[in-house]
Each structure stands twice: as structure tokens, then as C-alpha cells.
C-alpha positions in Angstrom: -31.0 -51.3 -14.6 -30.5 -48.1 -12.4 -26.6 -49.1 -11.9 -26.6 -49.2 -15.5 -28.1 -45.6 -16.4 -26.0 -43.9 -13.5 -23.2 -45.5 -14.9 -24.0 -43.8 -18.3 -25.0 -40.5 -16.7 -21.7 -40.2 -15.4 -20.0 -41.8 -18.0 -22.3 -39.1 -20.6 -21.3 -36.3 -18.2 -17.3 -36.9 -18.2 -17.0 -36.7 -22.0 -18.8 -33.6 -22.3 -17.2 -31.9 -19.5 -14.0 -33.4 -21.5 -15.2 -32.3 -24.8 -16.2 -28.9 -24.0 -12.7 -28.4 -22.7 -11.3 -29.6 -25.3 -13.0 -27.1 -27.9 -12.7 -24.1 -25.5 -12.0 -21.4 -28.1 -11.2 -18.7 -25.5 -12.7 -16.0 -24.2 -13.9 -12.5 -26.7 -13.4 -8.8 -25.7 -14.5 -5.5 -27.5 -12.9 -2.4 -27.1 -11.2 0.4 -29.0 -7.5 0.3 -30.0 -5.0 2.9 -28.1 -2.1 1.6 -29.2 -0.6 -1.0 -31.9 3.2 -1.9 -31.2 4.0 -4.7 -34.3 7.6 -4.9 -33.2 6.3 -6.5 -29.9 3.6 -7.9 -31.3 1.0 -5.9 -29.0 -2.0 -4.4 -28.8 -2.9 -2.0 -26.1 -6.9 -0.8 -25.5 -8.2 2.9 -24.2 -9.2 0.8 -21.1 -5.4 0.2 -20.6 -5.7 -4.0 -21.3 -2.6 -5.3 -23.5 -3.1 -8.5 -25.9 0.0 -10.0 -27.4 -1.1 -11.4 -30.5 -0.3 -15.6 -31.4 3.2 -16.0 -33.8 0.5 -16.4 -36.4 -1.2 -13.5 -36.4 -0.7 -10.3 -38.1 -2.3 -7.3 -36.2 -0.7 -4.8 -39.0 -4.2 -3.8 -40.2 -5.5 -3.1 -36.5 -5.6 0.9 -36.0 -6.1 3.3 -32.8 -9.5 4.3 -32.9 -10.7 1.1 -34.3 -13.8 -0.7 -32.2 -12.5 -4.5 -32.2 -13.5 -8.1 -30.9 -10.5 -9.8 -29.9 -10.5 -13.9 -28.7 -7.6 -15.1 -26.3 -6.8 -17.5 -24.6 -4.7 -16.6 -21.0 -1.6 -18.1 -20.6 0.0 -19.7 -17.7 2.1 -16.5 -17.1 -1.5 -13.9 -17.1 -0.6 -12.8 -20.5 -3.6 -12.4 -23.1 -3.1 -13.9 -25.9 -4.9 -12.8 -28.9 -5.7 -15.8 -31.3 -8.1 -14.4 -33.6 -9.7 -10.5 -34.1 -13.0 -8.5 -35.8 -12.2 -5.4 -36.6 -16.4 -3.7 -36.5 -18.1 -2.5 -39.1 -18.1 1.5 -39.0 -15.3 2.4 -36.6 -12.8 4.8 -37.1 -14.7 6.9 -39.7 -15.0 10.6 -39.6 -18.1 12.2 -39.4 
């Protein structure tokens, strides 16, 4: 019986170190837009980190001064590679 549960354990802990792997969304980061460059397809923050956004994504409505949530995944080269973005509520407005 104890062969049995260990068994499982480890069986139980392989697919859910598999699984989580599997459904690894990517990592998030806020900051403000510097700079938008949509010919190269990137996005540069005021702390000086560059995202290039996924074929499939438009970042034409991202603007400098706008706080934003960005999720990447990093790529076997270093790059940051932007897969999905929040602009927030309430940035960029004049006081």
C-alpha cells in the first residue's frame, strides 16, 4: 500500500509540474511607455526595457506617457516578447 501511494505522489507531482508548464502564460510588467516604434514592432519603457510585440498584436493604440501591464514571454534569444497588454485606467490625462 505505501509503494502504491508513493507511486501516485510522484506520479500526481509529475503532471502538475507538467501541466503548470504547460499553461505558463508568461511573466507581467508595468511601467510607462517612452517610446512606441510600429514599424519595428516595439515598445520602449522610461526605465529603458524594449518589448517586441507577437505578429499578432497591434500596439498602435499604446502611447508615451501611458502606465501599462504588458505579459511576455522571453525568447531563446533574451528578447521580450509582448503577447498580450492593459493599458490602466487614468494614465496619460492632464490635470
Amino acid at each position: 500500500m505505501k509503494k502504491l501511494l508513493a507511486a501516485t505522489l510522484v506520479v500526481a507531482s509529475v503532471v502538475g509540474a507538467t501541466a503548470a508548464f504547460a499553461f505558463d502564460l508568461g511573466t507581467t510588467v508595468e511601467g510607462i511607455v517612452g517610446s512606441v516604434d510600429t514599424f519595428g514592432n516595439t515598445v520602449t519603457l522610461t526605465d529603458g526595457a524594449t518589448f517586441i510585440a507577437s505578429p499578432q498584436l497591434s500596439i498602435e493604440p499604446l502611447q508615451p506617457g501611458e502606465a501599462v501591464t504588458f505579459m511576455y514571454q522571453q525568447g531563446p534569444d533574451g528578447q521580450k516578447e509582448v503577447t498580450a497588454f492593459w493599458i490602466d485606467a487614468g494614465s496619460n490625462e492632464e490635470n
